[in-house]
C-alpha positions as CSV (number, residue, x, y, z in Angstrom):
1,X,-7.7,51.1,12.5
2,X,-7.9,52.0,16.1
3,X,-6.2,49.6,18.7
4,X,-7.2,48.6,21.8
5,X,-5.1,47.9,25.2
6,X,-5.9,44.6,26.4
7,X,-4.0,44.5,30.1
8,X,-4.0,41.3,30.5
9,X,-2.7,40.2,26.8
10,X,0.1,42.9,27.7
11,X,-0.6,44.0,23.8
12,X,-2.7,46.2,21.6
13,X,-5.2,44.6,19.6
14,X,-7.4,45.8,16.4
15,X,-10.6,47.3,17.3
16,X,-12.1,45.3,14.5
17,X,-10.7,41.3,14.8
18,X,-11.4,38.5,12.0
19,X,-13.4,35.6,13.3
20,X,-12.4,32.4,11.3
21,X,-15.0,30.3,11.7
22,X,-16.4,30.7,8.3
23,X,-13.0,29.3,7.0
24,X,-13.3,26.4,8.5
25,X,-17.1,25.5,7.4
26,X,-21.1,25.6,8.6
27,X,-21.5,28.3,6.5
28,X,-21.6,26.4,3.1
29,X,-18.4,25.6,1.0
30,X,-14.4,26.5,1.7
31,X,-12.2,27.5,-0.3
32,X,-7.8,27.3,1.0
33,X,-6.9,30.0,-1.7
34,X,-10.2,32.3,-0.8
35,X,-9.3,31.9,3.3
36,X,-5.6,33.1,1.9
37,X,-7.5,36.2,0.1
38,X,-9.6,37.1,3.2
39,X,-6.7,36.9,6.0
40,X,-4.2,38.8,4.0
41,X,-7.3,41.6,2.9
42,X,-8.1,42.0,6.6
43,X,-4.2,42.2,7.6
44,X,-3.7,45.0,4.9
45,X,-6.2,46.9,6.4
46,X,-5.0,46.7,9.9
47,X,-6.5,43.6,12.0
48,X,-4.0,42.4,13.8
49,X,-6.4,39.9,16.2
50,X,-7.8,36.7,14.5
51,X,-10.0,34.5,16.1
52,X,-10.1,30.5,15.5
53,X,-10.7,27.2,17.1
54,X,-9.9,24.0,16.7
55,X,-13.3,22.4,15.6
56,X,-13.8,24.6,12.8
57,X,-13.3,22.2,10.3
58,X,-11.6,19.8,12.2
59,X,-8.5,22.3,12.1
60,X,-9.2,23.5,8.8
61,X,-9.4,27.3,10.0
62,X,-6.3,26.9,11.7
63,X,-4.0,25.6,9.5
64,X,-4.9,27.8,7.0
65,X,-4.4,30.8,9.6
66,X,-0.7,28.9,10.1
67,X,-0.4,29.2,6.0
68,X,-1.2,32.8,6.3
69,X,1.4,33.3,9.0
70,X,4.1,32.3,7.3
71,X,3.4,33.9,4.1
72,X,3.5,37.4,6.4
73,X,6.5,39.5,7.1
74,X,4.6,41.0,9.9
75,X,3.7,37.6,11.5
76,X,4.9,38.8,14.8
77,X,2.4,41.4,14.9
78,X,-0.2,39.5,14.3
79,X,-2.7,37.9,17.2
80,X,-3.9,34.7,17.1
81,X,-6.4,33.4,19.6
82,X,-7.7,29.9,19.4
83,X,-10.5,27.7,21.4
84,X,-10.6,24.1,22.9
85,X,-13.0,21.9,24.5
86,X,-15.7,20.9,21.9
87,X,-13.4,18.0,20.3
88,X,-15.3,16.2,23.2
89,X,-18.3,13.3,22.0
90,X,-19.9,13.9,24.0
91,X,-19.5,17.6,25.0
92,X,-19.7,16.9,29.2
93,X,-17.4,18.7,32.3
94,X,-15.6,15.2,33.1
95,X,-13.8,15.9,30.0
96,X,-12.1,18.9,30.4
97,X,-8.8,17.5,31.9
98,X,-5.2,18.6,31.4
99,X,-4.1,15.4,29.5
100,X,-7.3,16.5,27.4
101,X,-5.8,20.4,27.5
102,X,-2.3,19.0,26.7
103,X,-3.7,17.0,23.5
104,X,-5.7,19.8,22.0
105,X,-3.0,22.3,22.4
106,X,-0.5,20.4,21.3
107,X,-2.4,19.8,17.5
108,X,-3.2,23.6,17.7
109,X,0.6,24.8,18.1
110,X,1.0,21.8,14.9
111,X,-2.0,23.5,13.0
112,X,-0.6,27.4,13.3
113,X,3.1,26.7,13.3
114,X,3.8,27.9,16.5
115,X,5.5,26.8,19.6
116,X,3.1,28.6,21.7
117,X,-0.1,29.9,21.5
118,X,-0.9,33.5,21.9
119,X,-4.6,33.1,23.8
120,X,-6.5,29.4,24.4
121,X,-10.2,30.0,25.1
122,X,-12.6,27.6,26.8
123,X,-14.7,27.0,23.8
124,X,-18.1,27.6,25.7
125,X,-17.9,24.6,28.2
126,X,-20.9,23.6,30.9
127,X,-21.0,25.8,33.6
128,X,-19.5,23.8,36.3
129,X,-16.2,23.3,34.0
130,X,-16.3,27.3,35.0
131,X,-17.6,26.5,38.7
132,X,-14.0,23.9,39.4
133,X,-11.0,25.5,40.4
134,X,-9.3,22.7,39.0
135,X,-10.1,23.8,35.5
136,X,-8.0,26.8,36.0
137,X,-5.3,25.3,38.0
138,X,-5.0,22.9,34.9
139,X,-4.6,26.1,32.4
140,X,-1.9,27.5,35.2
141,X,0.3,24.5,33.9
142,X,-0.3,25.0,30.6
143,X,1.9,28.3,30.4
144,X,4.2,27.2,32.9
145,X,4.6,24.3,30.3
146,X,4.8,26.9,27.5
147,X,2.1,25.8,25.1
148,X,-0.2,28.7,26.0
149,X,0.6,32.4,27.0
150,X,-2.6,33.4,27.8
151,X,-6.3,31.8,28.8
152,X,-9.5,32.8,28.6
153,X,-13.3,31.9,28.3
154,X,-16.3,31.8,25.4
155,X,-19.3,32.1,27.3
156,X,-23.1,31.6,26.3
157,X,-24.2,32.8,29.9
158,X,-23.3,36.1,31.3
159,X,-23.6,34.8,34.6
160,X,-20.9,32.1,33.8
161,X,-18.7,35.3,32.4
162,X,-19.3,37.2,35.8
163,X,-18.0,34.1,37.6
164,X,-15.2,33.8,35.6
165,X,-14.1,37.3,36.4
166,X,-12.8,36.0,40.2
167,X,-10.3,34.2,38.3
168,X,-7.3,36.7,38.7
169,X,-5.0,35.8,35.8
170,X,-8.1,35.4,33.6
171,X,-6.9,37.0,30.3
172,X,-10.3,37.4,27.9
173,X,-14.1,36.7,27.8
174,X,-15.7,35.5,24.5
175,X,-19.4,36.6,24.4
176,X,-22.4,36.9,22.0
177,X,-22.5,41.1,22.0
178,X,-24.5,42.9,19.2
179,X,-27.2,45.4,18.6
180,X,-29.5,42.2,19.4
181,X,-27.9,40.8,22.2
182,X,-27.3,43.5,24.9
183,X,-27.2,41.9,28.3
184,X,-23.0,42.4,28.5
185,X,-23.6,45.9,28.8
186,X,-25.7,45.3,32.2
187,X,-22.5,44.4,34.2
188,X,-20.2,42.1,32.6
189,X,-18.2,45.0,30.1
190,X,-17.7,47.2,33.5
191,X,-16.2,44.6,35.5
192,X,-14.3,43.1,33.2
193,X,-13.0,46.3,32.0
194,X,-12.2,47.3,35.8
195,X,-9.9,44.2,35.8
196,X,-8.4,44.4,32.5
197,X,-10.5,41.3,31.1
198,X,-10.5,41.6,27.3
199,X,-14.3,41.5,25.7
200,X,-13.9,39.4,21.9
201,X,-17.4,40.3,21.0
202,X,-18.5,37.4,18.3
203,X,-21.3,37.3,16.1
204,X,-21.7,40.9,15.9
205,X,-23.7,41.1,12.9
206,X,-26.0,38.2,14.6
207,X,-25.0,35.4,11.1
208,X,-25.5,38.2,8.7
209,X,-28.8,39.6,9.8
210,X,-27.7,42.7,10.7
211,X,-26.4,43.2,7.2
212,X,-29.7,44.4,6.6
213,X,-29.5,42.2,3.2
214,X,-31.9,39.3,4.4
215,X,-36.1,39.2,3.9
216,X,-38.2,36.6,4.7
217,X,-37.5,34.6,1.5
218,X,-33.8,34.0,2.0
219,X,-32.1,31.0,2.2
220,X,-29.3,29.5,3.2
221,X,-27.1,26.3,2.5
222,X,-27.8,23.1,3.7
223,X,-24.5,22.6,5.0
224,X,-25.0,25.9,6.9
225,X,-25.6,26.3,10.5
226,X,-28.5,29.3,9.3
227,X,-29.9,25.8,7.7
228,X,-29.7,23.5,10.0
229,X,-29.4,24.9,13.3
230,X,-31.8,27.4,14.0
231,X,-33.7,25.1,16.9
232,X,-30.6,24.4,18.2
233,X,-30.1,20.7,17.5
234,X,-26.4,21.0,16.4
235,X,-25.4,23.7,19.0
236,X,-26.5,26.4,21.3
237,X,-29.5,28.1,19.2
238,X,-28.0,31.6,20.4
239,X,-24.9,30.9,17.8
240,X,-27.5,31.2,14.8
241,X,-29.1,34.5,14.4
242,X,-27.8,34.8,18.3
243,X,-31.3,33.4,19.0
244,X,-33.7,35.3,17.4
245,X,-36.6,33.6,15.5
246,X,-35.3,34.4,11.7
247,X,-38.4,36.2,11.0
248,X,-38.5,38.5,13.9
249,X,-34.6,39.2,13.0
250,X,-35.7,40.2,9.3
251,X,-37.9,42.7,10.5
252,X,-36.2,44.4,13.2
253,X,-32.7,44.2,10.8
254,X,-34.9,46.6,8.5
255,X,-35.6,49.0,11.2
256,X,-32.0,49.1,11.8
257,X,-31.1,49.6,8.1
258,X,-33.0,52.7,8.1
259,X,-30.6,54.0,10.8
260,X,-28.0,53.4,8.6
261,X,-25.6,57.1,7.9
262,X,-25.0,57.9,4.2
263,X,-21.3,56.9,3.2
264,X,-21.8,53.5,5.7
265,X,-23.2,49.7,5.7
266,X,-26.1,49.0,7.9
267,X,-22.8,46.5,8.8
268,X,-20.4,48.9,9.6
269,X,-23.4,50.9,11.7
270,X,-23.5,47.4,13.6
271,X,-19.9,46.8,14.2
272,X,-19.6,50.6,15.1
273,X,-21.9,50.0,18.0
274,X,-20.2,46.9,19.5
275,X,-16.7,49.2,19.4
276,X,-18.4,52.1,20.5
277,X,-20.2,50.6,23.5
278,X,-16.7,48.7,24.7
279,X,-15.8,46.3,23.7
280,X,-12.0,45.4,23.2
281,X,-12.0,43.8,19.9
282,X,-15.1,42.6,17.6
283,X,-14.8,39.3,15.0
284,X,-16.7,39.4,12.3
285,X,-16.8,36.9,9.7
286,X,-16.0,37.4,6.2
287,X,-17.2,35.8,2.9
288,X,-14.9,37.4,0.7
289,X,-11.9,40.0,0.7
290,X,-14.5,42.8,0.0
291,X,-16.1,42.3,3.0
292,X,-13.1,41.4,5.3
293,X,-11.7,45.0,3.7
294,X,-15.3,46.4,4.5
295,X,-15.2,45.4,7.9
296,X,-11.5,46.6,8.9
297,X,-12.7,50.3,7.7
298,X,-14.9,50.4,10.1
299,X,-12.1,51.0,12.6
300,X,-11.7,54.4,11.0
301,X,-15.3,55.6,11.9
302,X,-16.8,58.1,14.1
303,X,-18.8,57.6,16.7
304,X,-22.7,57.2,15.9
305,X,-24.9,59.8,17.2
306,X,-27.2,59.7,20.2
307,X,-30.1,59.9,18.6
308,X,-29.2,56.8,16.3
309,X,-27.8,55.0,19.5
310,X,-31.4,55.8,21.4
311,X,-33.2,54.5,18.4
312,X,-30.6,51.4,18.1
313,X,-32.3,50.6,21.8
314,X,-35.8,51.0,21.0
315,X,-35.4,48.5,18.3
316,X,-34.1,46.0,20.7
317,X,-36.1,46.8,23.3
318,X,-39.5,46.7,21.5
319,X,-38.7,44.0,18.6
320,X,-35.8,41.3,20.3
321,X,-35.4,41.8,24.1
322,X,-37.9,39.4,24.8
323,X,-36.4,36.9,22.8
324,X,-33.3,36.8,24.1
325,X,-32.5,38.9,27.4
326,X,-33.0,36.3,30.3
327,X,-32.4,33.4,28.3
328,X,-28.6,33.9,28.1
């Protein structure tokens, strides 16, 4: 596993991060003792940076994350960053205040077992919750209080990610970044790198399609958001498939496949890219311990080639950008 510096964390982080949504829920059934199996594979095999928040599954993913922290003898090592701000019904700017902040942190630190959070994220707020300085100042208080060490932002704009970047004690920005969603690597990676802004790229492997193991015919569980979100009616559309029309996805996934170097997944091709193209730690789900293990090894890979990362681009640019590019 290779780990990267994130300046503003002051700490090293995997490369290759768990994202814990998946044991939490909307992606069909849970299972506590399975989420045990998954956490501990991915720790063996040298994630130290596990992303959760405290919707998913009402606090299912992070109490089971607390579980797994205290069954570790390398808890201390180990990363945990959380999100807030989608308890709200509804999901509007007026609620984002610190008595609000105060709650929600306060059943996090009781879900994980911990006196004070290693990284709160703005779970993808409206944009003028980004826009008011008095967001900010309200995070400020929360680690001089001592509930928090660190803030950041999940984005679904890039502009709102640009914005956020005048914010000097900003620790981390949460953005869609995959082989299918390429507008970070315009502007936002550069300046947040310049100012030691952690990138957590999620949904790298754009909910499974860039597998490669989906066709046309595959289906999904109702209680999945592959099911029952892909026109956006339960959140952002860009969370499912990051916004590509499922069939357009199949077909350009298979292109990519093809790209695939002997010995690696059409996965591991697709996480390697997000790493390779900068960002400081990718979270990729995991069904099972296999893939968790899978997707930790691909901290160990080489770089791709150009001529793989040139056709990489011609997929997107001829199959997806103009799905996607100006809409987030």
């Amino acid at each position: 596993m290779r780990y990267e510096m994130a300046n503003r964390l002051g700490v090293a982080v995997s490369e290759i991060g768990l994202g814990c949504w998946q044991l939490g829920g909307d992606w069909g059934d849970t299972d506590d003792d399975r989420s045990q199996e998954i956490l501990h594979a991915a720790a063996d095999a040298g994630t130290t940076f596990f992303d959760t928040a405290d919707v998913y599954g009402d606090g299912l993913s992070e109490r089971a994350i607390g579980r797994f922290l205290r069954d570790r003898d390398n808890a201390s090592e180990i990363f945990v960053a959380t999100k807030m701000g989608r308890r709200l019904d509804p999901h509007v700017a007026e609620g984002y205040t610190l008595d609000n902040f105060r709650a929600w942190t306060d059943r996090s630190r009781e879900n994980l077992g911990v006196e004070t959070l290693d990284l709160v994220q703005l779970h993808c707020p409206p944009s003028e919750v980004m826009h008011d300085p008095r967001t900010f100042e309200n995070l400020r208080v929360l680690v001089d209080e001592g509930r928090i060490k660190h803030f950041g932002v999940s984005i679904e704009l890039v502009e709102d990610g640009l914005h956020v970047l005048g914010e000097d004690d900003l620790a981390s920005i949460q953005v869609i970044l995959n082989v299918f969603r390429r507008k970070p690597t315009e502007h936002l990676l550069r300046e947040a790198h310049e100012r030691g802004v952690a990138i957590i790229a999620r949904v790298p492997l754009a909910s499974g399609l860039l597998s490669g193991k989906y066709d046309e015919h595959t289906t999904f569980a109702a209680n999945d958001h592959r099911t029952y979100n892909r026109d956006g009616s339960a959140f952002d559309v860009g969370e499912t498939f990051s916004g590509v029309p499922f069939e357009v996805g199949v077909r350009a996934a298979q292109d990519v496949a093809a790209l695939t170097p002997p010995g690696w997944t059409t996965a591991q091709l697709a996480l390697r890219w997000v790493t390779q193209i900068g960002a400081t730690t990718v979270i990729p789900g995991a069904r099972t311990p296999e893939q968790a293990r899978g997707n930790s090894a691909v901290g160990e890979l080489p770089q791709i080639d150009d001529a793989t990362m040139a056709s990489l681009a011609g997929i997107y640019n001829s199959e997806i950008r103009e799905h996607v590019h100006s809409r987030w």
